[in-house]
C-alpha positions in Angstrom: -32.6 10.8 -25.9 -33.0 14.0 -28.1 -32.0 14.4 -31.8 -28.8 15.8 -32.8 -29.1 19.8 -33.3 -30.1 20.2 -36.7 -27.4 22.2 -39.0 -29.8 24.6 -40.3 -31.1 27.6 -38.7 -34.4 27.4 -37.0 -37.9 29.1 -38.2 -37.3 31.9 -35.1 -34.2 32.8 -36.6 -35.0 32.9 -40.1 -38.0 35.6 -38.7 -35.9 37.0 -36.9 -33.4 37.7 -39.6 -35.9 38.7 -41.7 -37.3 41.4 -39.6 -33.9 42.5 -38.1 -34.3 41.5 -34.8 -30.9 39.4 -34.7 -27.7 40.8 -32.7 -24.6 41.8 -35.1 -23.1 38.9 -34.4 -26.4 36.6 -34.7 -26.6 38.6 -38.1 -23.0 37.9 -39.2 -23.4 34.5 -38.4 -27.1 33.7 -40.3 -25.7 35.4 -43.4 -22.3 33.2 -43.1 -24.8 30.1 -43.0 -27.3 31.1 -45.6 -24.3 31.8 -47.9 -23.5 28.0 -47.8 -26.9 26.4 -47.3 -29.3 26.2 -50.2 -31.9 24.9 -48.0 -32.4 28.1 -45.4 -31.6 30.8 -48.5 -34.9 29.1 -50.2 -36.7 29.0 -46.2 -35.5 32.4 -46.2 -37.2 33.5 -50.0 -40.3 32.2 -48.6 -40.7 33.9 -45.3 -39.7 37.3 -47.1 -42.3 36.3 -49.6 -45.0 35.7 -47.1 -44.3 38.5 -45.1 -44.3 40.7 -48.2 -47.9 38.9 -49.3 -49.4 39.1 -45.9 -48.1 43.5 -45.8 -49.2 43.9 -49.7 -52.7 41.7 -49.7 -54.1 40.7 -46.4 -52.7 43.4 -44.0 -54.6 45.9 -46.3 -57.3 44.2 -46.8 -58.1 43.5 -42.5 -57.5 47.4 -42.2 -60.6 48.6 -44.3 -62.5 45.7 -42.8 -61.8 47.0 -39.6 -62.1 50.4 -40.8 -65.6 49.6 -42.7 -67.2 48.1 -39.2 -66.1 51.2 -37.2 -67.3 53.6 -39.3 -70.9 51.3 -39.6 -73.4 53.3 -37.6 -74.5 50.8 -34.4 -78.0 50.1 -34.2 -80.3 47.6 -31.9 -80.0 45.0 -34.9 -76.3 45.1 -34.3 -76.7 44.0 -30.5 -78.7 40.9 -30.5 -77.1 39.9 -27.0 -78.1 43.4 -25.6 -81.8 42.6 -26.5 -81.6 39.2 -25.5 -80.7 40.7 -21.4 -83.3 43.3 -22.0 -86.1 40.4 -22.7 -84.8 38.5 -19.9 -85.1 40.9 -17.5 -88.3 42.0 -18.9 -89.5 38.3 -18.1 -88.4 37.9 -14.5 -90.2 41.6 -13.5 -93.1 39.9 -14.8 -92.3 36.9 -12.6 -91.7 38.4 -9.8 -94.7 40.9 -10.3 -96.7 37.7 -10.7 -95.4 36.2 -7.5 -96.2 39.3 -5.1 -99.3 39.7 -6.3 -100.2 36.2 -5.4 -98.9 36.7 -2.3 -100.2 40.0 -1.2 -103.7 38.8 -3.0 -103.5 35.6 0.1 -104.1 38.0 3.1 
């Protein structure tokens, strides 16, 4: 048996709201709620306030990190896996080097 539907409106629609993604109507209806209902006017004040935070502070802030390592000239330091292949293929030449010449070295 499932709850009752709760009276409030749900996380997707306060987003929603908040980023004006909501029909008219969906619209017209969240405002007519959030006029009555303390509880998803102060949900409401917090997403805006997070969004807001996150746009301001740490949208900004992952840009010129992102900017920063782009703009960072690439070296072989910067590709340890790269070197890593190159050793390992380095090792089975060797290997198999190894193993011919024993062979050819039998007849």
């Amino acid at each position: 048996m499932s709850p009752p539907p709760s009276p409030h409106l749900s996380t997707l629609t306060l987003d929603a709201l908040h980023l004006g993604g909501l029909s008219p109507e969906e619209e017209r209806q969240a405002r007519a709620h959030l006029a009555e209902c303390e509880d998803c006017t102060r949900r409401l004040t917090t997403t805006s306030s997070s969004a807001l935070h996150f746009q301001q502070a740490l949208q900004q802030q992952t840009l010129e990190q992102m900017r920063a390592r782009l703009e960072r000239p690439r070296s072989h330091r910067t590709r340890p896996a790269l070197r890593w292949v190159l050793l390992a293929l380095g090792a089975t030449a060797l290997a198999v080097g190894a193993v011919l010449a024993r062979m050819g070295g039998g007849d």
